[in-house]
N, C-alpha and C positions, 0 to 999 in steps of 0.2 A: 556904602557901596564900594569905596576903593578900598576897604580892607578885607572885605569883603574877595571883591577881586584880586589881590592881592596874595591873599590865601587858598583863594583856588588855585592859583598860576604856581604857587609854591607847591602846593599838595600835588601838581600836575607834575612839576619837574622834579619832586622826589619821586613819585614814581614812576617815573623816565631814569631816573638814574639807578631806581632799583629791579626794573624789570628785567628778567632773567633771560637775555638778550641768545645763550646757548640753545634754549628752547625754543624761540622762535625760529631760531637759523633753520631748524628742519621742516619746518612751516613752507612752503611755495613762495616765493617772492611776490607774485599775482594774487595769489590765494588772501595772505597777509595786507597787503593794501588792498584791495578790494574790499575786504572783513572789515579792516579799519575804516577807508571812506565810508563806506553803510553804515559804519557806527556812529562817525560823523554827521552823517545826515539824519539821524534818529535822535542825533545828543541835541542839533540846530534845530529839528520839530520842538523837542520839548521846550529850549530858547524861546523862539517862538510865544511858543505858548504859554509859559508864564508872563513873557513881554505885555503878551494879549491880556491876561490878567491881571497885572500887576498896578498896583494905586500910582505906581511913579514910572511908567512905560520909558520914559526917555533913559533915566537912570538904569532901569533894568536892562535895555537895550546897549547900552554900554557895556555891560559885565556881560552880559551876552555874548556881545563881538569879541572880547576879551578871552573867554573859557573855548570856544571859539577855533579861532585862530591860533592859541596856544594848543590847542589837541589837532589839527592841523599840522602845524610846524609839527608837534615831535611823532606823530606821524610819519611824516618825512626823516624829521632823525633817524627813527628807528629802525627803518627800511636803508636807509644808507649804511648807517652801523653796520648792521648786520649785513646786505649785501658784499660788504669789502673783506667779511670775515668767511662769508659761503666762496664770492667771487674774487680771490685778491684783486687781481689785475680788469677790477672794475671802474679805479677811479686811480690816478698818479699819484696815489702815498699808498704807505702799508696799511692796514686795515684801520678804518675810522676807530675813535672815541667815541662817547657819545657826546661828550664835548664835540668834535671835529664834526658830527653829524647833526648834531643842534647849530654848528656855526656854518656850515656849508649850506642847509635848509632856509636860515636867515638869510643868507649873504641873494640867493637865487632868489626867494624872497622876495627881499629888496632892490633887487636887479641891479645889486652892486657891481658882483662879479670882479672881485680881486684876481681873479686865475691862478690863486697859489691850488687851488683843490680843482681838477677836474675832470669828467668822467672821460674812458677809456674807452669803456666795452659798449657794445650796443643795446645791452641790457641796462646798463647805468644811466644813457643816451637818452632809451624810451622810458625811463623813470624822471628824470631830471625834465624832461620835455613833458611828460603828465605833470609834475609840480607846477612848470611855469604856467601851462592852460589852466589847471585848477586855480593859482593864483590868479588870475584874472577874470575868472568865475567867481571866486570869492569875493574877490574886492568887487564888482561890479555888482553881479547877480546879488551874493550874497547879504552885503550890507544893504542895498537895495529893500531884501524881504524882511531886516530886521527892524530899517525905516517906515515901511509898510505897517509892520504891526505895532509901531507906536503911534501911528497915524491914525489907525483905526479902533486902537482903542481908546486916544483921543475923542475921538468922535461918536464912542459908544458913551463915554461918560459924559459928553457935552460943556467940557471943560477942557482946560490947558494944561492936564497934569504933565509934571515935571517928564 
């Protein structure tokens, strides 16, 4: 399972680092997360759903929150990237990395909040402000449902699987 997981996170962030970031620019900023959280919600059904199936729920529910959260984050990367490259003067440096956009989506995240990177515009504002309520929909709501269905398919198999 951890290499498993491991492997997905990796195969996630080569293609974060290889998506052709010029192409989406022309994409709506709204449009683009919007598109992505839907796809999110449709990747966490099918999560879900194998959890529900799966002979080791716990363990599956771990790679789960993992595959997860990592489509999540660069989600957020990738709308920061690219917004600082449509909007310069959306965040206090010149246009993100996708390095700087994957470390600015942790940092909010994690509610560390360094203040070297911070938004400007009031487009960057109501994006970084969707992050933080989504993060705490995530983390609550969300682990919530993936605990659920290790629960209950515990309890469909009438055992303690892992």
């Amino acid at each position: 399972m951890a290499l498993r997981s491991a492997g997905l996170t990796a195969v996630l962030l080569v293609g974060y680092a290889l998506l052709p970031l010029d192409r989406i620019a022309d994409v709506p900023l709204w449009l683009t997360l919007t598109l992505g959280l839907l796809m999110l919600v449709a990747v966490s059904a099918v999560q879900v759903r194998s959890v529900l199936r799966s002979s080791t729920p716990g363990l599956r529910a771990v790679e789960a929150i993992i595959v997860t959260l990592t489509l999540f984050l660069l989600l957020f990367a990738t709308s920061y990237a690219v917004m600082t490259r449509v909007e310069p003067g959306s965040f206090d440096v010149p246009p993100m990395t996708r390095l700087d956009g994957l470390y600015f989506t942790v940092t909010v995240f994690a509610t560390v909040g360094f203040g070297d990177l911070s938004p400007v515009s009031q487009v960057a504002r109501a994006v970084v402000t969707t992050q933080m309520v989504l993060d705490l929909i995530l983390l609550g709501l969300g682990i919530r449902v993936f605990v659920s269905a290790v629960e209950e398919s515990r309890q469909r198999s009438g055992g303690s699987r892992q």
